[in-house]
VEXFILUM-584977 format. One record per residue: x, y, z of N, C-alpha, C in turn. Coordinates in nm, 2 decimals, m for minus. Example, Ala and Ser with C-alpha at 12.3 -4.5 7.8 and 13.67 -1.06 7.14 Angstrom:
BEGIN
<site n_c1="1.32" n_c2="m0.57" n_c3="0.78" ca_c1="1.23" ca_c2="m0.45" ca_c3="0.78" c_c1="1.32" c_c2="m0.33" c_c3="0.78"/>
<site n_c1="1.28" n_c2="m0.22" n_c3="0.71" ca_c1="1.37" ca_c2="m0.11" ca_c3="0.71" c_c1="1.29" c_c2="0.00" c_c3="0.79"/>
This chain:
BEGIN
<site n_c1="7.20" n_c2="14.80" n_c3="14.20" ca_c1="7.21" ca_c2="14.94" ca_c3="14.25" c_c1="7.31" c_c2="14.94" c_c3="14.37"/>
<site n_c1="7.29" n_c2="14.82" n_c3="14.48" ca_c1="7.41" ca_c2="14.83" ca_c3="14.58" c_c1="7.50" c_c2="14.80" c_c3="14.58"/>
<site n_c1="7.51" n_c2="14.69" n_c3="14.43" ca_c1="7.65" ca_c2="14.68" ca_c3="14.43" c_c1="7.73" c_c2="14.82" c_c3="14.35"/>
<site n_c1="7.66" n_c2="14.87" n_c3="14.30" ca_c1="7.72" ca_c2="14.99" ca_c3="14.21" c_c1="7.77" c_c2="15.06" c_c3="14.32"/>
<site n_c1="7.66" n_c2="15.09" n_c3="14.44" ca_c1="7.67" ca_c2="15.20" ca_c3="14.52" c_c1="7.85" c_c2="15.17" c_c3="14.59"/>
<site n_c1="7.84" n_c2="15.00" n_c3="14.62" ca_c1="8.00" ca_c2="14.94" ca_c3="14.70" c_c1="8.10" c_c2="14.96" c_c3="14.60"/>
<site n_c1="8.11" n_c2="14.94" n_c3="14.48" ca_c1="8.20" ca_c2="14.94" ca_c3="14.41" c_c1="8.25" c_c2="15.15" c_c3="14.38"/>
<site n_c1="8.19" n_c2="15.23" n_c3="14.40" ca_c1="8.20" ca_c2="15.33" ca_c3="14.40" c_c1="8.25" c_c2="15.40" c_c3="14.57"/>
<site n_c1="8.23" n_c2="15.33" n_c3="14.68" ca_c1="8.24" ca_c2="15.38" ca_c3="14.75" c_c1="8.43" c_c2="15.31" c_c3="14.80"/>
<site n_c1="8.44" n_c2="15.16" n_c3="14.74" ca_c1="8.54" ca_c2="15.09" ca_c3="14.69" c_c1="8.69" c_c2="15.18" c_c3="14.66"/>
<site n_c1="8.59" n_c2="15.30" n_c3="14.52" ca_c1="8.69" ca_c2="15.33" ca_c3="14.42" c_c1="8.80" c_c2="15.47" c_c3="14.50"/>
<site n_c1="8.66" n_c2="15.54" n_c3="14.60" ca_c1="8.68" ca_c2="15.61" ca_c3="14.64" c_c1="8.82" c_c2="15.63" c_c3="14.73"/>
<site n_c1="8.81" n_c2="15.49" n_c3="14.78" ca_c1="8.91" ca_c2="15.46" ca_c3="14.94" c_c1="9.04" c_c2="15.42" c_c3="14.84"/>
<site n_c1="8.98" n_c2="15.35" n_c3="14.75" ca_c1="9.13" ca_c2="15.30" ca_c3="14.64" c_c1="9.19" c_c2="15.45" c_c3="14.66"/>
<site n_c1="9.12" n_c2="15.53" n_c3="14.55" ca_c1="9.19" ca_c2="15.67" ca_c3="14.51" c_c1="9.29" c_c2="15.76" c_c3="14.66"/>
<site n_c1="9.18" n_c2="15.70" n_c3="14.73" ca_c1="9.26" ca_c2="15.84" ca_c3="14.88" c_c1="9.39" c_c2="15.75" c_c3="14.95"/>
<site n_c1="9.39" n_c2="15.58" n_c3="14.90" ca_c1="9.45" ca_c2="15.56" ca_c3="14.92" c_c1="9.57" c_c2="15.56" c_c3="14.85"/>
<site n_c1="9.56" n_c2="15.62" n_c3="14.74" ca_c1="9.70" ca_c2="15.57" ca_c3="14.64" c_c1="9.76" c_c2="15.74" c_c3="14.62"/>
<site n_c1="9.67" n_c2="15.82" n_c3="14.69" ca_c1="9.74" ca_c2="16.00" ca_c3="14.65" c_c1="9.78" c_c2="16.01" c_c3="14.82"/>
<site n_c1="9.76" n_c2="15.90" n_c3="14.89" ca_c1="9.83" ca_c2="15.93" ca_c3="15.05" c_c1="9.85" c_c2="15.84" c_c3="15.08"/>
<site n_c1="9.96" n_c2="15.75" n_c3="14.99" ca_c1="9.99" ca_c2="15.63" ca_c3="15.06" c_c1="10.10" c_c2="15.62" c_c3="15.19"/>
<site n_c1="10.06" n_c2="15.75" n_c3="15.30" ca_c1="10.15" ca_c2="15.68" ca_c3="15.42" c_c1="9.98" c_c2="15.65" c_c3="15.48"/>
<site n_c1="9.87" n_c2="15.68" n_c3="15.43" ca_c1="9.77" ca_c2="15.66" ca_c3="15.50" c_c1="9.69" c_c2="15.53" c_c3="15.49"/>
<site n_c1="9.70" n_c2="15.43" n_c3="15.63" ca_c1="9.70" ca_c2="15.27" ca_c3="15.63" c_c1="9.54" c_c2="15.25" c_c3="15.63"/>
<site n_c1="9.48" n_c2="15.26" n_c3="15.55" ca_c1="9.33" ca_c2="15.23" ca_c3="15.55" c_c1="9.27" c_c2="15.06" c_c3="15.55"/>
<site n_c1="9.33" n_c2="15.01" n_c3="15.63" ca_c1="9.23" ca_c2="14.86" ca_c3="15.64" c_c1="9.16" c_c2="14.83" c_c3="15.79"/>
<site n_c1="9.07" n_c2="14.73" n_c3="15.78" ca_c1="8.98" ca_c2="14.74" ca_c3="15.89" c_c1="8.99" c_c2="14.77" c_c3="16.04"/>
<site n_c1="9.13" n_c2="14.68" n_c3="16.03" ca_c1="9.18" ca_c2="14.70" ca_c3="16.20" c_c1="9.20" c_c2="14.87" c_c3="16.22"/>
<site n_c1="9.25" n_c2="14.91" n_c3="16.13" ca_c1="9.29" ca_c2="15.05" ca_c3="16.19" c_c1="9.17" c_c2="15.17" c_c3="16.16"/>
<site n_c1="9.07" n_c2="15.12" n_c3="16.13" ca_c1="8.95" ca_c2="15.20" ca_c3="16.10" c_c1="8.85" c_c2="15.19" c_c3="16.19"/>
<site n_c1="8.86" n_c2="15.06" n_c3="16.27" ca_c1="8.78" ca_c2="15.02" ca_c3="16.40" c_c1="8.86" c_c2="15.01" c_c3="16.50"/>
<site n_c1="9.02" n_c2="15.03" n_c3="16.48" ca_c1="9.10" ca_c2="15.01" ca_c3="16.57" c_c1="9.09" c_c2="14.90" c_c3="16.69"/>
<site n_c1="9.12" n_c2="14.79" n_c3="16.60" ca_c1="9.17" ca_c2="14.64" ca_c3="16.67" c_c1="9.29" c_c2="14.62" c_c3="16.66"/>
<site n_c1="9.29" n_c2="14.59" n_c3="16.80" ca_c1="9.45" ca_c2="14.54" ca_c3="16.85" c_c1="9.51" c_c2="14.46" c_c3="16.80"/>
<site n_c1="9.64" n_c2="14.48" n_c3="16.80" ca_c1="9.75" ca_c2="14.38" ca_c3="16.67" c_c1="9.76" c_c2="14.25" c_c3="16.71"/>
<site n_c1="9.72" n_c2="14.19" n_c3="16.85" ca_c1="9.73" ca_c2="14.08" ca_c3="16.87" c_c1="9.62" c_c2="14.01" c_c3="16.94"/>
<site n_c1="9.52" n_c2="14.07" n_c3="16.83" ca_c1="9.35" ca_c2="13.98" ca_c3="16.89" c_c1="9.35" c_c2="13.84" c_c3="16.81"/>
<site n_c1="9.30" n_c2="13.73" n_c3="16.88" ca_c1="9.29" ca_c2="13.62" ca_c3="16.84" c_c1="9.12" c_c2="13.59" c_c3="16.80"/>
<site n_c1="9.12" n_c2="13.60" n_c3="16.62" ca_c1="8.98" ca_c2="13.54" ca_c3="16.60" c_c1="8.90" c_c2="13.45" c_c3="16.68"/>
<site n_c1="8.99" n_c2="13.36" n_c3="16.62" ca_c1="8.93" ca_c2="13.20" ca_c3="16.62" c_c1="9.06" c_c2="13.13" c_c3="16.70"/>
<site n_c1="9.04" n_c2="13.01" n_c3="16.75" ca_c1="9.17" ca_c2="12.92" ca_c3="16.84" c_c1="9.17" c_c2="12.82" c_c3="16.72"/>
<site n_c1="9.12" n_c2="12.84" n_c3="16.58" ca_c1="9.17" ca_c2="12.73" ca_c3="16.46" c_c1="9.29" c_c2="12.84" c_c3="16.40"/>
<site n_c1="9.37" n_c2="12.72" n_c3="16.41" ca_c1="9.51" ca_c2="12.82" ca_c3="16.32" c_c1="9.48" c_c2="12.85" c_c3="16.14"/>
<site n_c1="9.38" n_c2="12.78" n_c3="16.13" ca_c1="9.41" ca_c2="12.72" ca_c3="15.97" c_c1="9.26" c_c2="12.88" c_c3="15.96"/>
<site n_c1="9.20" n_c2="12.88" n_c3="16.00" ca_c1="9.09" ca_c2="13.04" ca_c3="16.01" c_c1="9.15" c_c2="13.12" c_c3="16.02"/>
<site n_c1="9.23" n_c2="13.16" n_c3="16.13" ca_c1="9.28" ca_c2="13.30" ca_c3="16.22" c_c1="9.37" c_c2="13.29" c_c3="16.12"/>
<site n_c1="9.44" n_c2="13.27" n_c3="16.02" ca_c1="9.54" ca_c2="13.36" ca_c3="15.93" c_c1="9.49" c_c2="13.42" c_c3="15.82"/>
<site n_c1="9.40" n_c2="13.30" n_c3="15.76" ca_c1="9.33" ca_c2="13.43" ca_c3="15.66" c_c1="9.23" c_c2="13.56" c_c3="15.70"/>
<site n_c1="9.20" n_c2="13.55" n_c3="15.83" ca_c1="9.08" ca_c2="13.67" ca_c3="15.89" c_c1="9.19" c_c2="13.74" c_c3="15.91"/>
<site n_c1="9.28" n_c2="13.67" n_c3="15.98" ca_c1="9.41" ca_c2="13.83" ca_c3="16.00" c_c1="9.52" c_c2="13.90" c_c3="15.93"/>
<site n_c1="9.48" n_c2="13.82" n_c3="15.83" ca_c1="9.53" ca_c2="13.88" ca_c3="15.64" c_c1="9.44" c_c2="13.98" c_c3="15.61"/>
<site n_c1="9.31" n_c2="13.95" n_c3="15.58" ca_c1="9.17" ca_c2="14.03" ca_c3="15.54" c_c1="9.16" c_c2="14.17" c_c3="15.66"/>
<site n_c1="9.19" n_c2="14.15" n_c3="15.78" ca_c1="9.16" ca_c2="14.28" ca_c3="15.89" c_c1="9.26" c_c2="14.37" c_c3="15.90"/>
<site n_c1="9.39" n_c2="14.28" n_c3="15.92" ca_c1="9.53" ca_c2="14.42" ca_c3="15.89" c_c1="9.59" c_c2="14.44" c_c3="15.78"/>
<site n_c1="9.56" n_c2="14.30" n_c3="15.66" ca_c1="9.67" ca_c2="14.37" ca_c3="15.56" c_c1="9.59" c_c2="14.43" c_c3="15.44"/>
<site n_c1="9.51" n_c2="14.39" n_c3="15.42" ca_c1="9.37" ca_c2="14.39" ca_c3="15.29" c_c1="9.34" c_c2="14.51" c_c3="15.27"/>
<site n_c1="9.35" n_c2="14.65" n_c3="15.21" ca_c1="9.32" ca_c2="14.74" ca_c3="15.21" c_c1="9.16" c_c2="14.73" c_c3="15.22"/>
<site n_c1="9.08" n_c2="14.84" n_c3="15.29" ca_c1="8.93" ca_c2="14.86" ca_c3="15.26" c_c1="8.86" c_c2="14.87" c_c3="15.15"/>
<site n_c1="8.93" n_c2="14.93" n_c3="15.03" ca_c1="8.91" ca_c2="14.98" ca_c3="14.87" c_c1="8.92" c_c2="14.80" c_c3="14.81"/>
<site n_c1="9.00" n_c2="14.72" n_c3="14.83" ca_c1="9.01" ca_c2="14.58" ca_c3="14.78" c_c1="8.87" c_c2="14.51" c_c3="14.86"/>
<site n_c1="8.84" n_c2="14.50" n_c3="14.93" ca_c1="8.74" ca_c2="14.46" ca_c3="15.05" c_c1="8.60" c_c2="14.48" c_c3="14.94"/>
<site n_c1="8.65" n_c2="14.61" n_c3="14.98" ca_c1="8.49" ca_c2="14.63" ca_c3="14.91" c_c1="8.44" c_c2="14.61" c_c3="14.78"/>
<site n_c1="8.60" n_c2="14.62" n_c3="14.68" ca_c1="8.55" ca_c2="14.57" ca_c3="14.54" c_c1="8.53" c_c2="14.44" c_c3="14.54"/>
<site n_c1="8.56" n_c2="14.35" n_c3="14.62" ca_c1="8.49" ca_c2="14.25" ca_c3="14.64" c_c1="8.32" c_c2="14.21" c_c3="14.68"/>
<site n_c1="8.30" n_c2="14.30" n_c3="14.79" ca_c1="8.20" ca_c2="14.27" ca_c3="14.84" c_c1="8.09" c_c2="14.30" c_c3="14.74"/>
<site n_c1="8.14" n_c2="14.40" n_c3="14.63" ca_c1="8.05" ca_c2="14.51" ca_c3="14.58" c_c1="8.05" c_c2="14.37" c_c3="14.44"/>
<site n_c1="8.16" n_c2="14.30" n_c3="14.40" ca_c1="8.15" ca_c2="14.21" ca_c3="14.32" c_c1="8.03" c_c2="14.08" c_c3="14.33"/>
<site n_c1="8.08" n_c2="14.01" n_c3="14.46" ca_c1="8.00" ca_c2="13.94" ca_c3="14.51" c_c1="7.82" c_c2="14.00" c_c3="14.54"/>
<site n_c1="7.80" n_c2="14.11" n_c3="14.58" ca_c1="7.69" ca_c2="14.12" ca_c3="14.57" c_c1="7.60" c_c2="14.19" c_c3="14.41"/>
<site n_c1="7.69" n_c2="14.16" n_c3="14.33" ca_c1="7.62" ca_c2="14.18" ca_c3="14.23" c_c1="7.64" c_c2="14.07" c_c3="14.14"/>
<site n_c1="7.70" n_c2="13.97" n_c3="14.13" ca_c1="7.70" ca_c2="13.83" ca_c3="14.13" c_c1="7.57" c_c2="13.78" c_c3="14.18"/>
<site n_c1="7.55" n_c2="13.77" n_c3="14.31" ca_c1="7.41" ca_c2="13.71" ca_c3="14.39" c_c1="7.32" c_c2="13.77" c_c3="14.31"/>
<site n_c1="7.29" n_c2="13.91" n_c3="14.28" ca_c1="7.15" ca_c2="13.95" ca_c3="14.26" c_c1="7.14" c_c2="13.86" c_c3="14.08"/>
<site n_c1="7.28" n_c2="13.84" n_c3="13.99" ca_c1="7.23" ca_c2="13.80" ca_c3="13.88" c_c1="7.16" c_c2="13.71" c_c3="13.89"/>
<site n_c1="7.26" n_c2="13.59" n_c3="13.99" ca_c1="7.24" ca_c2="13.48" ca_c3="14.01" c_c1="7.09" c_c2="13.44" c_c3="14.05"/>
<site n_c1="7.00" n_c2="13.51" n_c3="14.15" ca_c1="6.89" ca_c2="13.50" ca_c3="14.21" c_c1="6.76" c_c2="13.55" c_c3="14.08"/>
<site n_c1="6.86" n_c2="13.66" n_c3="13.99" ca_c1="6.72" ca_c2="13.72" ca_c3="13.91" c_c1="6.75" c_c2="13.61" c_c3="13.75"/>
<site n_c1="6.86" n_c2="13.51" n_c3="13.76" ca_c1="6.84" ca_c2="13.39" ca_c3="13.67" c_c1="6.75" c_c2="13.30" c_c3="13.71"/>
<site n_c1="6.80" n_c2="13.24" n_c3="13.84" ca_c1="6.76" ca_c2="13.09" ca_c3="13.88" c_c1="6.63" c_c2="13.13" c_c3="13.94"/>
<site n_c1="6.62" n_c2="13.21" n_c3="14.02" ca_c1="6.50" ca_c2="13.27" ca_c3="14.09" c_c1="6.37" c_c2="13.30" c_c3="14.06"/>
<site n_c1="6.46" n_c2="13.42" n_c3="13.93" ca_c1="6.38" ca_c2="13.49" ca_c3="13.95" c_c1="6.31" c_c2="13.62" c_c3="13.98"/>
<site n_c1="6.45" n_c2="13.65" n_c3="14.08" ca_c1="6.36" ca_c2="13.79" ca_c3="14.20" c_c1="6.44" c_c2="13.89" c_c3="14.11"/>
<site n_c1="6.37" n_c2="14.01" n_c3="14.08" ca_c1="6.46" ca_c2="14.15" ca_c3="14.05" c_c1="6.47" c_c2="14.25" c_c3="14.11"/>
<site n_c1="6.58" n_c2="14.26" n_c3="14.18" ca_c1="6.62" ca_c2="14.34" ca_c3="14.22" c_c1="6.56" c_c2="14.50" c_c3="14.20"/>
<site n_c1="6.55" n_c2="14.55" n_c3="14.09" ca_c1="6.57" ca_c2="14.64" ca_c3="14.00" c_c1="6.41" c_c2="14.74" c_c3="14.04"/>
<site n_c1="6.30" n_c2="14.67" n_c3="14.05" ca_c1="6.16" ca_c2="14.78" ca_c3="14.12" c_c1="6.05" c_c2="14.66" c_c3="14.08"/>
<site n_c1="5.96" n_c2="14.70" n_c3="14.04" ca_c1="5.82" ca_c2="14.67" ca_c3="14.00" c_c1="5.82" c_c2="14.64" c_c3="13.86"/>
<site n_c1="5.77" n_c2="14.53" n_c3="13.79" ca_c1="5.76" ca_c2="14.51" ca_c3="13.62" c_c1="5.70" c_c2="14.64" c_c3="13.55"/>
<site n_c1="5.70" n_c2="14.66" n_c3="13.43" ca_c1="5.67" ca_c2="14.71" ca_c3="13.37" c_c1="5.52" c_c2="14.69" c_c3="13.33"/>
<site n_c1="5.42" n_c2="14.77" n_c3="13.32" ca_c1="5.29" ca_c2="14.78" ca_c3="13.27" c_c1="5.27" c_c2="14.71" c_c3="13.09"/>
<site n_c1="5.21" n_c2="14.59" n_c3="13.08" ca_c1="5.21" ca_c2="14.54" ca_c3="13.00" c_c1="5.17" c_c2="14.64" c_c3="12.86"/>
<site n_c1="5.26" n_c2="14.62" n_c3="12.74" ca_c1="5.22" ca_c2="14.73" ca_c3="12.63" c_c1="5.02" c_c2="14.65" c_c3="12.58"/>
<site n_c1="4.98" n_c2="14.77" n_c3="12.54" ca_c1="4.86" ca_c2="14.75" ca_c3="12.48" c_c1="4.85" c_c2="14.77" c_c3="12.35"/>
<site n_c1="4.80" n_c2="14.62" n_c3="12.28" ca_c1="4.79" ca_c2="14.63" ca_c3="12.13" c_c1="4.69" c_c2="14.71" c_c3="12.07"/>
<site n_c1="4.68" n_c2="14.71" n_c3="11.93" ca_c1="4.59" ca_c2="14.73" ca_c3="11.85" c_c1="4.48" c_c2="14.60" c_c3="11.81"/>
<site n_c1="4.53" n_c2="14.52" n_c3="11.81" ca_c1="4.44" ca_c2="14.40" ca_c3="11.77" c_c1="4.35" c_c2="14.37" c_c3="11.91"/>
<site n_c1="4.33" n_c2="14.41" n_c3="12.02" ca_c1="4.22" ca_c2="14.42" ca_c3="12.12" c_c1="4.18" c_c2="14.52" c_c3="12.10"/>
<site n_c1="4.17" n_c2="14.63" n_c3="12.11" ca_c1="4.08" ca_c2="14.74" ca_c3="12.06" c_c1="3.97" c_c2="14.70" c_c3="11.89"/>
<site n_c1="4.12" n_c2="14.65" n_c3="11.84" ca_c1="4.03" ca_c2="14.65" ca_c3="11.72" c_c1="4.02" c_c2="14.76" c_c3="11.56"/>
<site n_c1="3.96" n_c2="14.73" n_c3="11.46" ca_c1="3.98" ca_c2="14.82" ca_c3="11.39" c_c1="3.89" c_c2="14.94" c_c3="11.40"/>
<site n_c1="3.93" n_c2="15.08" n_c3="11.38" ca_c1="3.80" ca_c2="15.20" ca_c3="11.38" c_c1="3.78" c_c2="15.25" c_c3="11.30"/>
<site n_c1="3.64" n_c2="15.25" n_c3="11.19" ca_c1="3.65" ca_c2="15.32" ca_c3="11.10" c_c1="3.62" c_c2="15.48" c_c3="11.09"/>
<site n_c1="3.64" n_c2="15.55" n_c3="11.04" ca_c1="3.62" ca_c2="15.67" ca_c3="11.04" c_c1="3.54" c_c2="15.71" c_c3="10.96"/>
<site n_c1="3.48" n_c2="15.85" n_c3="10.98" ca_c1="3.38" ca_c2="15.84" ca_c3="10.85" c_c1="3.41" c_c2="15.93" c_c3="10.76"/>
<site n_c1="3.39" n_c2="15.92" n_c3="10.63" ca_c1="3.41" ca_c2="16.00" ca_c3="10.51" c_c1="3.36" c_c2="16.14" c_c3="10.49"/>
């Protein structure tokens, strides 16, 4: 359900981005971070974080994040176990514990 909810909120920023494209929707300019902040002092980090902050659209971002987290929940409700999804189902009730009923003629 949250990845549905990311992947739609995703599609959204895609769309407003591609009918206004002078309009620069990625992180930096949404939280408005300065063009010359330094992550990290490792060169080999600080280029891919400052790929993903100024150049990565938000709409790409999120179809990721919205991928990845629905990846994890399969992943957890295979190996795991856990569902996501609510509370099990109330087991069906047969006929063979009740039993046969005769009726009368």
């Amino acid at each position: 359900m949250i990845a549905g909810i990311v992947i739609v909120m995703a599609l959204f920023f895609l769309v407003m981005q591609f009918t206004n494209p002078s309009v620069d929707l990625t992180i930096a300019s949404e939280f408005k971070i300065p063009a010359g902040m330094v992550f990290t002092s490792w060169s080999m980090l600080d280029r891919p974080l400052h790929a993903l902050v100024y150049d990565a659209p938000i709409g790409v971002l999120l179809l990721l994040a919205g991928a990845a987290i629905f990846w994890l929940s399969d992943w957890f409700n295979e190996k795991v176990g856990w569902q996501f999804e609510g509370a099990p189902s109330a087991p069906a009730v047969s006929d063979q514990e009740t039993g046969p009923t005769e009726s009368s003629a």
